[in-house]
Backbone as CSV, one residue per row, in Angstrom:
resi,resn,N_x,N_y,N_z,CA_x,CA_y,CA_z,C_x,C_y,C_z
1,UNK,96.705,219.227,189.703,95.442,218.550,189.398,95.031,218.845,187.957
2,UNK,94.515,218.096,187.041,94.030,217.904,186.176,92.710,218.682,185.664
3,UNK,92.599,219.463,184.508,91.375,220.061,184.428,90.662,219.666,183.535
4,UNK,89.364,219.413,183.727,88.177,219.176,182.544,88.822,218.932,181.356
5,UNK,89.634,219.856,180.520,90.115,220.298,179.569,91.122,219.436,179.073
6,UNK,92.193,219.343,180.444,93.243,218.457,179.788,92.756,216.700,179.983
7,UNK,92.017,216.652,180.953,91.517,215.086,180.763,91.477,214.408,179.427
8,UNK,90.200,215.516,179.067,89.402,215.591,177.758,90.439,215.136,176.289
9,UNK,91.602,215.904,176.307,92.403,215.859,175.315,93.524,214.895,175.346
10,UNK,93.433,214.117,176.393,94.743,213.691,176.874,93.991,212.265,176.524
11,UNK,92.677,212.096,177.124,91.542,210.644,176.716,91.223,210.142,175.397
12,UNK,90.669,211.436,174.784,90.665,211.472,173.500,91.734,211.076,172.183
13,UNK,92.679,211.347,172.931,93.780,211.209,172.243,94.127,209.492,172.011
14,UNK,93.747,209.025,173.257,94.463,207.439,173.921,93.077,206.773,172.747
15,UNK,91.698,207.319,173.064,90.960,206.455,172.287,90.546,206.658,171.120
16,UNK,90.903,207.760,170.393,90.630,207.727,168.722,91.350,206.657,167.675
17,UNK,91.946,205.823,167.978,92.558,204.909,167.230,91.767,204.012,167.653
18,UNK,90.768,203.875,168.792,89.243,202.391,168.951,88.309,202.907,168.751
19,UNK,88.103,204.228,168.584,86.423,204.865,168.548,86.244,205.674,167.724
20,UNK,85.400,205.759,166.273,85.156,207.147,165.594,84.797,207.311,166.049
21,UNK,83.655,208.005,167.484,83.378,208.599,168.624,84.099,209.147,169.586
22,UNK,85.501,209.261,169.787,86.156,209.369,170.596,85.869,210.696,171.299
23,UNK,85.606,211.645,170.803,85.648,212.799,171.765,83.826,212.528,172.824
24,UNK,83.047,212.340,171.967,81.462,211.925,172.177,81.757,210.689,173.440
25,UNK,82.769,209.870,173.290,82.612,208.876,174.154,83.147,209.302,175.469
26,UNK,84.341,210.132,175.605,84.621,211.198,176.836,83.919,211.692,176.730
27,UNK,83.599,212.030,176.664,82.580,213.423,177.227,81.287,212.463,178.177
28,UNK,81.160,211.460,177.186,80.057,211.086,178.085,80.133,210.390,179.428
29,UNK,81.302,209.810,179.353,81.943,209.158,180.637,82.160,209.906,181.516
30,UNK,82.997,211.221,181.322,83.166,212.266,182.079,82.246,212.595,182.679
31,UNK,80.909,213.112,181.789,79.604,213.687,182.392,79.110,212.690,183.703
32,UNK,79.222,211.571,182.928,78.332,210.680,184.360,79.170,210.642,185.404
33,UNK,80.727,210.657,185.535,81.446,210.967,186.616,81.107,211.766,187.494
34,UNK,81.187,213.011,186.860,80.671,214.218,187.169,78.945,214.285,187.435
35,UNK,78.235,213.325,187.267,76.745,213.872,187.288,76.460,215.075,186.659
36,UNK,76.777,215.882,185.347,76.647,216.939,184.951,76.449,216.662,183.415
37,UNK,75.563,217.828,182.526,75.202,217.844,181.263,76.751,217.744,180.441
38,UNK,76.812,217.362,178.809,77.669,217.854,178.506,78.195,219.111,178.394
39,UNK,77.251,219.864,178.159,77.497,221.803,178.434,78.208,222.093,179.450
40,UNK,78.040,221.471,180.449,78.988,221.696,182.071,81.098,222.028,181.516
41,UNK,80.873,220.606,180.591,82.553,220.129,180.104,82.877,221.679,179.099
42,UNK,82.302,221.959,178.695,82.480,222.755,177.727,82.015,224.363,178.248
43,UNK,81.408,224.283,179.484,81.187,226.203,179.630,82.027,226.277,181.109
44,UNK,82.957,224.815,181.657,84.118,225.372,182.136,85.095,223.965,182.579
45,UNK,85.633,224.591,181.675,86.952,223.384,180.977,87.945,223.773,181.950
46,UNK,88.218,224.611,182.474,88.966,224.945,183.027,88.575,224.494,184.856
47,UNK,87.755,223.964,185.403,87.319,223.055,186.582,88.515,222.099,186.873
48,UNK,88.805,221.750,187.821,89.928,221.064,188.028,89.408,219.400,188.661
49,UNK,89.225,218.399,188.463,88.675,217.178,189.015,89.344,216.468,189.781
50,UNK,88.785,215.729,191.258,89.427,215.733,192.504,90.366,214.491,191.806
51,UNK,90.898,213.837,192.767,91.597,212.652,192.961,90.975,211.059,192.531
52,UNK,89.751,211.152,193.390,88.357,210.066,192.875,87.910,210.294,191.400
53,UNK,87.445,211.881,191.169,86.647,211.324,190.084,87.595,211.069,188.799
54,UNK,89.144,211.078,188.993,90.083,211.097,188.033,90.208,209.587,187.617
55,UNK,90.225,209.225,188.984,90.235,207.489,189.433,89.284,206.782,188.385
56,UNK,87.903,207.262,188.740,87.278,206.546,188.872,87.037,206.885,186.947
57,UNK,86.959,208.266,186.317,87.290,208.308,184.678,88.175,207.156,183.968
58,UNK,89.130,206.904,184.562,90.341,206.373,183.875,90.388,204.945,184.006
59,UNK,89.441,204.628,184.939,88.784,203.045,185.236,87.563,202.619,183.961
60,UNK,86.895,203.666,183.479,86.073,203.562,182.834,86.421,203.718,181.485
61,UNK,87.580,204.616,181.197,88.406,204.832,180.235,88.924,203.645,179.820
62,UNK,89.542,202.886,180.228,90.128,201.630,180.659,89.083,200.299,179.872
63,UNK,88.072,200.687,180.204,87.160,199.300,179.554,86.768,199.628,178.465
64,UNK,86.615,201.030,178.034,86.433,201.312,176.550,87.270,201.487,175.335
65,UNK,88.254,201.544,176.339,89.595,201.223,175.066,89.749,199.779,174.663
66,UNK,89.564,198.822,175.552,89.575,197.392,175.330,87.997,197.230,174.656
67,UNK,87.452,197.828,174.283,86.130,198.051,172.926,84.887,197.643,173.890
68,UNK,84.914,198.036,175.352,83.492,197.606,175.714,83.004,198.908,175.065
69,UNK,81.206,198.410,174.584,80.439,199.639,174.568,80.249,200.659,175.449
70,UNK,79.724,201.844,174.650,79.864,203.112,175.851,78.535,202.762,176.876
71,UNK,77.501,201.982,176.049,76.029,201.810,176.741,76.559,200.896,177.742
72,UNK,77.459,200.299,177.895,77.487,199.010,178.717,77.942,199.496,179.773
73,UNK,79.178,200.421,179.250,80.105,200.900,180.550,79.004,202.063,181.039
74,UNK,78.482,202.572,181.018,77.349,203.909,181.483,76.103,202.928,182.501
75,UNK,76.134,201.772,181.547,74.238,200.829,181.685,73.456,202.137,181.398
76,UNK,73.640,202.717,179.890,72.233,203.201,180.068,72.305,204.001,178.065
77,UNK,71.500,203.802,177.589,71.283,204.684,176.174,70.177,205.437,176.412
78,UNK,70.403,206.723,175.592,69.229,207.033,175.257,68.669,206.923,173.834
79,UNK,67.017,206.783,173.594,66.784,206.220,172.523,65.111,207.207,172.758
80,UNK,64.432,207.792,171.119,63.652,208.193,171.326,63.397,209.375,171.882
81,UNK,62.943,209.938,173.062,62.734,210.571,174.116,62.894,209.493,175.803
82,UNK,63.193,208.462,175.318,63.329,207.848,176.850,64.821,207.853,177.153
83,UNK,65.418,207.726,178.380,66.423,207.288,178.758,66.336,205.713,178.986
84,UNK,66.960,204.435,178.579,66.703,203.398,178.750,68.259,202.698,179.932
85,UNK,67.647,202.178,180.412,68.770,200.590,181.102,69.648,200.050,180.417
86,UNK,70.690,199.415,179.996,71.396,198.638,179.245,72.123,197.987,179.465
87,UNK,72.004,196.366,179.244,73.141,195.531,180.267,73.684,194.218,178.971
88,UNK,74.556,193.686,179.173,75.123,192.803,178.580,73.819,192.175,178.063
89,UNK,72.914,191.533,178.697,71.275,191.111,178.238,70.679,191.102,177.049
90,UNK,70.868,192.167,176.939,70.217,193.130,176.026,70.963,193.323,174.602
91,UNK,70.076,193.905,173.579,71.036,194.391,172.263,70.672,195.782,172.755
92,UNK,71.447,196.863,172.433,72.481,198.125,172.721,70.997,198.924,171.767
93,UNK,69.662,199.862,171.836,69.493,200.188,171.103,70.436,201.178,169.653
94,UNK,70.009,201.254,168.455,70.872,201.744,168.168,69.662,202.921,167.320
95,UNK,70.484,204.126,166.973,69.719,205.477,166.054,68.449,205.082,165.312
96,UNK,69.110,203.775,163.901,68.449,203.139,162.948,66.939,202.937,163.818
97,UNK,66.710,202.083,165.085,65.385,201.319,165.240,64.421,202.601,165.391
98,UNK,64.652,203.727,165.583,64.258,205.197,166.100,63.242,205.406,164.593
99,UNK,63.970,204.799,163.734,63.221,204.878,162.114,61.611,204.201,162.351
100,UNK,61.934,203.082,163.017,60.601,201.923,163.016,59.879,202.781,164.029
101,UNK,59.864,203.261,164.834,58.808,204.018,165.931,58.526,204.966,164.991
102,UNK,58.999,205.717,164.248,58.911,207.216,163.572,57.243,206.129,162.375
103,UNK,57.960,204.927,161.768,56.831,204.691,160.795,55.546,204.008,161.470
104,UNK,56.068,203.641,162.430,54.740,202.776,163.063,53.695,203.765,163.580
105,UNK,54.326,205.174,164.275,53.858,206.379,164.745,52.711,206.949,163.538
106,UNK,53.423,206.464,162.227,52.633,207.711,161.133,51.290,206.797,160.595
107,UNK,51.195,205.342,161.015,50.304,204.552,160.620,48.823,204.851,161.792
108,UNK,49.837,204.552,163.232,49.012,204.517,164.595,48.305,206.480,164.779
109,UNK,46.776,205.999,164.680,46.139,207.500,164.711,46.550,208.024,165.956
110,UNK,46.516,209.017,166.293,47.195,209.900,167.781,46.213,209.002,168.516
111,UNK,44.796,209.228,168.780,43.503,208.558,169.954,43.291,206.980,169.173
112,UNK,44.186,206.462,168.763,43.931,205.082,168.443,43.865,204.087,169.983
113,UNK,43.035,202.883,169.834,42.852,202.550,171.060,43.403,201.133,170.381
114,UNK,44.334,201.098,169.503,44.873,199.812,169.020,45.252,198.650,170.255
115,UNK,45.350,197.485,169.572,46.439,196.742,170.491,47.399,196.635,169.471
116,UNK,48.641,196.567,170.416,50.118,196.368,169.219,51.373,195.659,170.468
117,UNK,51.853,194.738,168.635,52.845,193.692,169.681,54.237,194.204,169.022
118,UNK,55.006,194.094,170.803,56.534,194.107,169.763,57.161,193.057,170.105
119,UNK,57.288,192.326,168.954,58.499,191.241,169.432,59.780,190.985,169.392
120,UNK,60.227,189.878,170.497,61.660,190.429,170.543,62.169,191.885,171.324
121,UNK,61.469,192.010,172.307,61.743,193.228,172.911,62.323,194.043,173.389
122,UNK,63.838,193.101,174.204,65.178,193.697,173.966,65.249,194.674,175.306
123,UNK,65.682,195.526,175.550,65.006,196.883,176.429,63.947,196.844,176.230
124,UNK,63.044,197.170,175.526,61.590,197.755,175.432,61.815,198.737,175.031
125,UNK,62.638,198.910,174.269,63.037,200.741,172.966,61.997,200.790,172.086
126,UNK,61.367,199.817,171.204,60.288,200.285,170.518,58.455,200.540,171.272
127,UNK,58.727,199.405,172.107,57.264,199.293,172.952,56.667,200.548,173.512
128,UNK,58.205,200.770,174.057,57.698,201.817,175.342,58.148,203.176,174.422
129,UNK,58.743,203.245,173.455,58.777,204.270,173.098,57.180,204.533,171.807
130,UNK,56.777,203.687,171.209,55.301,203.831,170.905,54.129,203.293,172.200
131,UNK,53.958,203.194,173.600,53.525,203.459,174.352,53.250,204.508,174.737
132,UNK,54.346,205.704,174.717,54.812,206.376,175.332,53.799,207.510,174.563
133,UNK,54.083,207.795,173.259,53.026,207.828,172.189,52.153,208.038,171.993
134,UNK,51.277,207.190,172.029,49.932,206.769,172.131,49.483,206.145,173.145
135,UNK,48.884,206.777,174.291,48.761,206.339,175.451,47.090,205.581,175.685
136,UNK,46.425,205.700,174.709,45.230,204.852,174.403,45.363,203.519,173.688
137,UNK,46.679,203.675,173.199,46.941,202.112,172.971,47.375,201.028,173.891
138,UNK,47.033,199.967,173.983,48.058,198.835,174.786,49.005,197.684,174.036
139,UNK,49.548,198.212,174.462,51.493,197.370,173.532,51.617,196.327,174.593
140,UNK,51.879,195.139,174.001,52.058,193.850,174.297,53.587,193.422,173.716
141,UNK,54.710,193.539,175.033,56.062,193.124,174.419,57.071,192.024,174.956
142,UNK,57.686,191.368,173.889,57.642,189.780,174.344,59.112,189.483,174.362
143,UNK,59.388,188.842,174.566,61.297,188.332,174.748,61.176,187.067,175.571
144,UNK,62.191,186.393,174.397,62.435,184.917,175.197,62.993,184.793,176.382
145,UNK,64.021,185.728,176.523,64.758,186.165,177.794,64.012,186.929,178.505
146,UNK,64.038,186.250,179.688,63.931,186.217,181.293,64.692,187.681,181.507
147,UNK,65.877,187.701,181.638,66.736,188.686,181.623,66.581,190.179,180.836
148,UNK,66.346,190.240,179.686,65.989,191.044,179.091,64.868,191.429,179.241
149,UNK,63.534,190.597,179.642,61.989,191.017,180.002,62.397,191.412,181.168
150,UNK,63.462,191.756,182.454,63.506,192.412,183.364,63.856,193.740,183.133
151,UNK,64.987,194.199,182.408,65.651,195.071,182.069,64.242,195.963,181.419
152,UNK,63.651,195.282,180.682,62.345,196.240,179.648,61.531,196.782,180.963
153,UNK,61.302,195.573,181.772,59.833,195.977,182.973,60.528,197.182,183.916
154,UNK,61.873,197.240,183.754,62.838,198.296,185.021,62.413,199.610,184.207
155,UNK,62.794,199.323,182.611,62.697,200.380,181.953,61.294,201.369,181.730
156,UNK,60.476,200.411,181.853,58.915,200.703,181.893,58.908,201.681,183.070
157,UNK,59.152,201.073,184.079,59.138,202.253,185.896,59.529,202.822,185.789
158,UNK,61.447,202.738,185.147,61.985,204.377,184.467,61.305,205.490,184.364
159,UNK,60.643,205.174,183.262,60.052,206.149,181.937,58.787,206.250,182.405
160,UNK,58.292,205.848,183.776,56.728,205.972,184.183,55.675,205.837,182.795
161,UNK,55.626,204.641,182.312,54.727,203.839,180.972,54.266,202.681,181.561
162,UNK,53.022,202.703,181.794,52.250,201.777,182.177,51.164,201.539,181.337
163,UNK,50.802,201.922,180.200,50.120,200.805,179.423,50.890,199.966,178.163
164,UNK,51.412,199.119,179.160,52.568,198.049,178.171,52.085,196.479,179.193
165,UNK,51.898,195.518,178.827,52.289,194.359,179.459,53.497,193.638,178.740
166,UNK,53.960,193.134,179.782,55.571,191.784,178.845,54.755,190.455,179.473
167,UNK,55.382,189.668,178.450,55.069,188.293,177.998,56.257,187.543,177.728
168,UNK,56.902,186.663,178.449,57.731,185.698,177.940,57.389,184.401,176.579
169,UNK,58.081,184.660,175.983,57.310,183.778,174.585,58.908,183.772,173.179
170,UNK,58.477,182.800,172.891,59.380,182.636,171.512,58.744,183.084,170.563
171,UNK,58.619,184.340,169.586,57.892,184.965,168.785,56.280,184.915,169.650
172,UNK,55.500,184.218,168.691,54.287,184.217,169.335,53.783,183.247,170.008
173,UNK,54.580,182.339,170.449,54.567,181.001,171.229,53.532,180.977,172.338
174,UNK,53.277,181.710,173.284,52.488,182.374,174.326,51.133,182.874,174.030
175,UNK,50.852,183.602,172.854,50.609,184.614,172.164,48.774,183.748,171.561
176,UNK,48.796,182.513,171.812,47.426,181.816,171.119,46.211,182.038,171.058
177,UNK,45.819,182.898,169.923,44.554,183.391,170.054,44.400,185.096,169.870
178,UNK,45.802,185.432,170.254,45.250,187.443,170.427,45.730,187.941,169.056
179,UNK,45.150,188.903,168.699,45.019,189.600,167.787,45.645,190.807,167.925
180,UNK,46.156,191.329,166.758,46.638,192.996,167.038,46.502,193.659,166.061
181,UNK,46.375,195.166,165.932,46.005,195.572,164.875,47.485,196.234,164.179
182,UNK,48.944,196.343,164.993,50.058,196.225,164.501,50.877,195.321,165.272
183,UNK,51.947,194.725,164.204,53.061,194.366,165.092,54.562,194.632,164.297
184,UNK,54.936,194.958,165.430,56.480,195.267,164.819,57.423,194.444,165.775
185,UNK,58.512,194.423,164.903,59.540,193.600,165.256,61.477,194.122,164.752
186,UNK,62.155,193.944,165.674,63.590,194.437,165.475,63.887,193.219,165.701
187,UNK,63.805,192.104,164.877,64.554,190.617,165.032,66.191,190.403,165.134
188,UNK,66.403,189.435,165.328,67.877,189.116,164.440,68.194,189.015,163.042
189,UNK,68.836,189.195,162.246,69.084,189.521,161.066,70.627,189.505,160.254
190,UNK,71.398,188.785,161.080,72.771,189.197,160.622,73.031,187.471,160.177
191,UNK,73.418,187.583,159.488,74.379,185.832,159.572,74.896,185.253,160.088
192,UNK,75.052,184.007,160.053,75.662,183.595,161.490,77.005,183.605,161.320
193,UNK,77.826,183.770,160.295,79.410,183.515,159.967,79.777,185.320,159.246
194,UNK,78.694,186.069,159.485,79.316,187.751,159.603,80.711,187.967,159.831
195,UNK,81.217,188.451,159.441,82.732,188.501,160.028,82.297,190.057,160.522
196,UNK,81.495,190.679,160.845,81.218,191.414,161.768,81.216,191.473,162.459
197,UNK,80.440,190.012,163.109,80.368,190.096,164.613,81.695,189.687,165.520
198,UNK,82.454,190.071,164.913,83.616,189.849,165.475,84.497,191.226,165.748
199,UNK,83.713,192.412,165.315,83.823,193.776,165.785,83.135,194.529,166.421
200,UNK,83.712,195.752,167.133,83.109,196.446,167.402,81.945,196.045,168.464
201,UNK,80.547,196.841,168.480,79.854,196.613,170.041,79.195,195.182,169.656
202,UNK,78.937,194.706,168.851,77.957,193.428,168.518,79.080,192.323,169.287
203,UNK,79.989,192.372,169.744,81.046,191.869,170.283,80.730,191.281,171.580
204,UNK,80.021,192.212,172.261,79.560,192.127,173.855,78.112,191.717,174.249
205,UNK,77.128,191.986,172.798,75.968,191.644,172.829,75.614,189.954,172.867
206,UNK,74.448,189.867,173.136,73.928,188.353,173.089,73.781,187.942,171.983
207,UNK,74.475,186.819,170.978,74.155,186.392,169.699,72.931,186.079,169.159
208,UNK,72.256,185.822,170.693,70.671,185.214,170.080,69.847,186.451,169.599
209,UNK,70.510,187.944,169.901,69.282,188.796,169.730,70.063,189.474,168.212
210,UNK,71.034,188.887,167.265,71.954,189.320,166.259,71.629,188.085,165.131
211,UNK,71.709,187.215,165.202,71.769,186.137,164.259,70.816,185.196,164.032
212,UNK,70.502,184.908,162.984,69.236,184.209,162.493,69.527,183.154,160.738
213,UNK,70.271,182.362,161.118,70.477,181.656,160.352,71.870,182.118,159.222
214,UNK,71.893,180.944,157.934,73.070,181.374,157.335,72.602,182.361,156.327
215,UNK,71.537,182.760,155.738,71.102,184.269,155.561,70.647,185.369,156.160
216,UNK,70.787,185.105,157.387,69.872,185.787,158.735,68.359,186.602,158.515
217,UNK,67.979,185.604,157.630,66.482,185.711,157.580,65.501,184.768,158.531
218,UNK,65.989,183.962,159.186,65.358,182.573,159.699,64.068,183.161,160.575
219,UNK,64.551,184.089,161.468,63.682,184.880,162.257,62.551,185.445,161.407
220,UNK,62.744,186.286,160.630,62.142,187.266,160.056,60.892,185.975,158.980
221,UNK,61.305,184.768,158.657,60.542,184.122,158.056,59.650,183.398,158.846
222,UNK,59.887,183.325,160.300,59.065,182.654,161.106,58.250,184.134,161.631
223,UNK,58.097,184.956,161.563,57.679,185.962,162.060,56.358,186.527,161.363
224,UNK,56.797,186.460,159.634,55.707,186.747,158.569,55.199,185.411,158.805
225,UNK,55.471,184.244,158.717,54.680,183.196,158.937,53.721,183.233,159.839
226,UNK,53.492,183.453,160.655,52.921,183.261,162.039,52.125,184.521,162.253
227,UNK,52.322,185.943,161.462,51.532,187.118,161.896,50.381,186.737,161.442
228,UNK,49.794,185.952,159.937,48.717,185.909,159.685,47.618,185.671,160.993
229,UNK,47.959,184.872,161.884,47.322,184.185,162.339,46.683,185.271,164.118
230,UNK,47.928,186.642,163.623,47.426,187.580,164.789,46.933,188.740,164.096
231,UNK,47.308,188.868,162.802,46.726,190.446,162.665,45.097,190.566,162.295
232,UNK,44.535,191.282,162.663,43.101,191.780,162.506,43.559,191.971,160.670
233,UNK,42.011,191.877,160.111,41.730,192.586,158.571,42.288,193.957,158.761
234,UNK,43.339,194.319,157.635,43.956,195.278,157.362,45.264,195.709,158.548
235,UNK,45.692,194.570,159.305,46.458,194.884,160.222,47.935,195.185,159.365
236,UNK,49.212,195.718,160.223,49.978,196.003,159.450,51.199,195.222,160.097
237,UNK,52.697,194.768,159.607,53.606,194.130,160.289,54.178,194.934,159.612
238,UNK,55.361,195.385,160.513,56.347,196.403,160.112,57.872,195.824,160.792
239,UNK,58.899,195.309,159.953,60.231,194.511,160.169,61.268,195.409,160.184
240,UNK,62.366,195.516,160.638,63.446,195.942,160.484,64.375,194.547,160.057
241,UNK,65.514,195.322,159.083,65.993,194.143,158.947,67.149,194.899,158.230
242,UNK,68.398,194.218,157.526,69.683,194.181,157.316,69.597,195.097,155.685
243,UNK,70.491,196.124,155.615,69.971,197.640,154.622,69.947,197.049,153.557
244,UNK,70.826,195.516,153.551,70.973,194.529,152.113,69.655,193.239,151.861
245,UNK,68.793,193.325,152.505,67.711,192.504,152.609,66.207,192.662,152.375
246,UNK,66.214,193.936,151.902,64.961,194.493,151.724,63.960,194.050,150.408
247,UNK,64.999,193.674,149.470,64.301,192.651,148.524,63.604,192.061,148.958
248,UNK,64.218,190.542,149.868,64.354,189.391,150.145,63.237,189.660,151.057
249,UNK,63.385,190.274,151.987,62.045,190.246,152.752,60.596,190.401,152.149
250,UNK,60.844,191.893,151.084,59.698,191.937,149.979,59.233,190.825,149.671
251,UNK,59.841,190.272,149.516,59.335,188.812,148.680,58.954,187.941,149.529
252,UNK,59.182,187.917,150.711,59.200,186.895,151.831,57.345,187.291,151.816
253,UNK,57.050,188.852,152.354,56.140,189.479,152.854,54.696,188.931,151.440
254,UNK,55.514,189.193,149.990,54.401,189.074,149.520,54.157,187.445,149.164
255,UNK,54.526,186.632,149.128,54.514,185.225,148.736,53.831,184.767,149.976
256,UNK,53.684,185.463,150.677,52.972,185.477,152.239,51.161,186.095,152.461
257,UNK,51.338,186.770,151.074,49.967,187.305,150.859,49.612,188.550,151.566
258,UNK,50.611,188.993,152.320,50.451,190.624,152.270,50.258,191.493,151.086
259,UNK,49.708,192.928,151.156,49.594,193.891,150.402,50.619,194.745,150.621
260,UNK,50.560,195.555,149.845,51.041,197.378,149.693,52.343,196.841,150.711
261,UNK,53.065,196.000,149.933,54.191,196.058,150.289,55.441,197.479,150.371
262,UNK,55.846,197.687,151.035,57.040,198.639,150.831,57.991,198.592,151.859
263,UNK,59.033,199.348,150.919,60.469,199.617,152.192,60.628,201.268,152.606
264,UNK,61.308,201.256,153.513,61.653,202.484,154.213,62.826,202.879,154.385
265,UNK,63.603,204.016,154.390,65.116,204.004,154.426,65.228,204.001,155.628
266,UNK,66.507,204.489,156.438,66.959,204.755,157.935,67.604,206.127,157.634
267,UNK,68.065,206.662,158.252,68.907,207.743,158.907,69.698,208.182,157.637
268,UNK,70.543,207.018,157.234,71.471,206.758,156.376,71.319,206.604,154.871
269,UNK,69.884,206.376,154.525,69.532,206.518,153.117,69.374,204.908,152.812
270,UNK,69.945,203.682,153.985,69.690,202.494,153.344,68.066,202.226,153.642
271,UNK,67.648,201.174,152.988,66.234,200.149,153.212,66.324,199.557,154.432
272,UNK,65.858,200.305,155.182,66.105,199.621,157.088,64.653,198.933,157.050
273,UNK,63.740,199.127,156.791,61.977,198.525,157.029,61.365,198.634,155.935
274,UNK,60.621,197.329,155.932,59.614,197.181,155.373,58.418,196.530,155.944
275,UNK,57.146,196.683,155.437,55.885,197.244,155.906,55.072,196.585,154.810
276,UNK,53.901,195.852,155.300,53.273,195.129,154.384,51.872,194.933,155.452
277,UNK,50.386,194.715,154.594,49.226,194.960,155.344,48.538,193.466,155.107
278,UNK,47.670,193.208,155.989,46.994,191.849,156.034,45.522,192.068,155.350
279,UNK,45.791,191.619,153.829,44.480,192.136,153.231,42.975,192.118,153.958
C-alpha cells in the first residue's frame, strides 16, 4: 500500500509539467480525500491510504492533469476569510480581487450603516466578504446569471452572512432609482481575441464573466456610465480591471466627471484598481 509520502511524490511528479502549483495542487486534493488539514500530509507522511481513497485521488488527479481547475475539481476556493462554492458558473475567485475588499474596507468606516452594490457578483467573493466586515452595512449583489446568483445565495448560508440581498439584473438594469454610497465591481475585462483565454483556468470559466469587447473595456464603460445615476454626493466606485488598463480607465473615470481619481496595485505590484468619487 501506498503512503501519504509516496503518493505525494509520485503525483507531483506526473503534474509539474501542467501546474506551477503542482505540489500545492496535491496536497490539496489529497487533503479533501482524506478530510484532513494540510499539516495532517506532512506530520505523517508515512500513513498508508486504503484502496478507495487511492481510487478515488487518482480520479481527481486525472482531471487536473487534463488542466481542469483545482477550484472546480474540489467545488470550493477559499477567498478572504470565507470558504466559498465554486462551479463551472462562476469565475474561480482569484488572490488579486482580495486587493478590492482590502480598499473598499479602508474607505467603509468599521459602524458605517452604508448601502453598497457589487456588481457582477460571481460567487459573492467581494459582497459577502465586505458584508462579512461591516455588518451595519447592507450590500446589494447582482449577476445576470440565474446560476451564479444561486451559487452566491448557497455561499451566503455557508458563511452564515445575512445582511446581503441578490438581485438579478444586467449591471444596474433592475437597480431604478437606489442609491449607494459605494459600488464596486470585478467586471469582465479581457479581450475578446486574448490568446489567453485559450489557457490555463480561464479555459473552463464562463466567457461572459472574462470578456468585454475588442479592448475589454465595454463593461467597465457601461458601468462608469450608469454609476452617476446611483451614487449619493461623494459616493465612491471602485473597478478592478486588467494591470495594463489603468490609464484607460483613468480616463474613462475622469471624462466621466469623477474626482480624486487613482489606481491601486495588487499583490504583484501591477495597477489592479482604480477608485474615483462622485463630486
Amino acid at each position: 500500500m501506498l503512503t501519504i509520502q509516496d503518493t505525494l511524490t509520485s503525483s507531483i511528479a506526473q503534474l509539474s509539467s501542467i501546474s506551477d502549483s503542482a505540489q500545492l495542487d496535491c496536497e490539496l486534493i489529497l487533503s479533501s480525500i482524506l478530510n484532513k488539514p494540510r499539516t495532517y500530509l506532512h506530520t505523517w507522511p508515512e500513513a498508508t491510504l486504503t484502496n478507495k481513497e487511492l481510487d478515488k485521488f487518482n480520479l481527481l488527479l486525472k482531471r487536473r492533469i487534463k488542466g481542469e481547475p483545482i477550484a472546480h475539481i474540489l467545488g470550493e476556493r477559499g477567498f478572504w476569510s470565507l470558504n466559498l462554492k465554486v462551479t463551472a458558473d462562476t469565475l474561480i475567485p482569484r488572490p488579486d480581487t482580495e486587493r478590492l475588499v482590502e480598499l473598499a474596507l479602508e474607505i467603509i468606516p468599521e459602524q458605517a450603516q452604508w448601502k453598497i452594490l457589487d456588481l457582477g457578483t460571481g460567487t459573492g467573493a467581494i459582497a459577502l466578504s465586505l458584508a462579512k466586515e461591516r455588518l451595519n452595512c447592507h450590500i446589494i449583489a447582482t449577476d445576470q446569471s440565474i446560476a451564479a446568483l444561486d451559487i452566491a445565495k448557497q455561499n451566503a448560508a455557508k458563511n452564515q452572512i445575512k445582511n446581503i440581498e441578490f438581485i438579478q439584473s444586467d449591471w444596474f438594469a433592475e437597480l431604478e432609482n437606489q442609491l449607494f454610497n459605494l459600488i464596486v465591481s470585478n467586471p469582465p475585462y479581457i479581450c475578446d481575441n486574448d490568446p489567453h483565454l485559450k489557457e490555463g483556468d480561464v479555459r473552463f470559466e464562463p466567457l461572459s464573466a472574462l470578456t468585454a469587447g475588442t479592448d475589454g473595456l465595454d463593461d467597465i464603460r457601461s458601468i462608469i456610465k450608469d454609476s452617476h445615476r446611483h451614487l449619493i454626493h461623494g459616493g465612491v466606485l471602485l473597478l478592478e480591471h486588467g494591470y495594463d488598463q489603468a490609464e484607460a480607465v483613468s480616463d474613462l473615470l475622469k471624462a466621466a466627471n469623477f474626482s480624486n481619481v487613482h489606481n491601486a496595485k495588487d499583490y504583484g505590484g501591477n495597477p489592479r484598481v482604480t477608485i474615483g468619487y462622485i463630486k
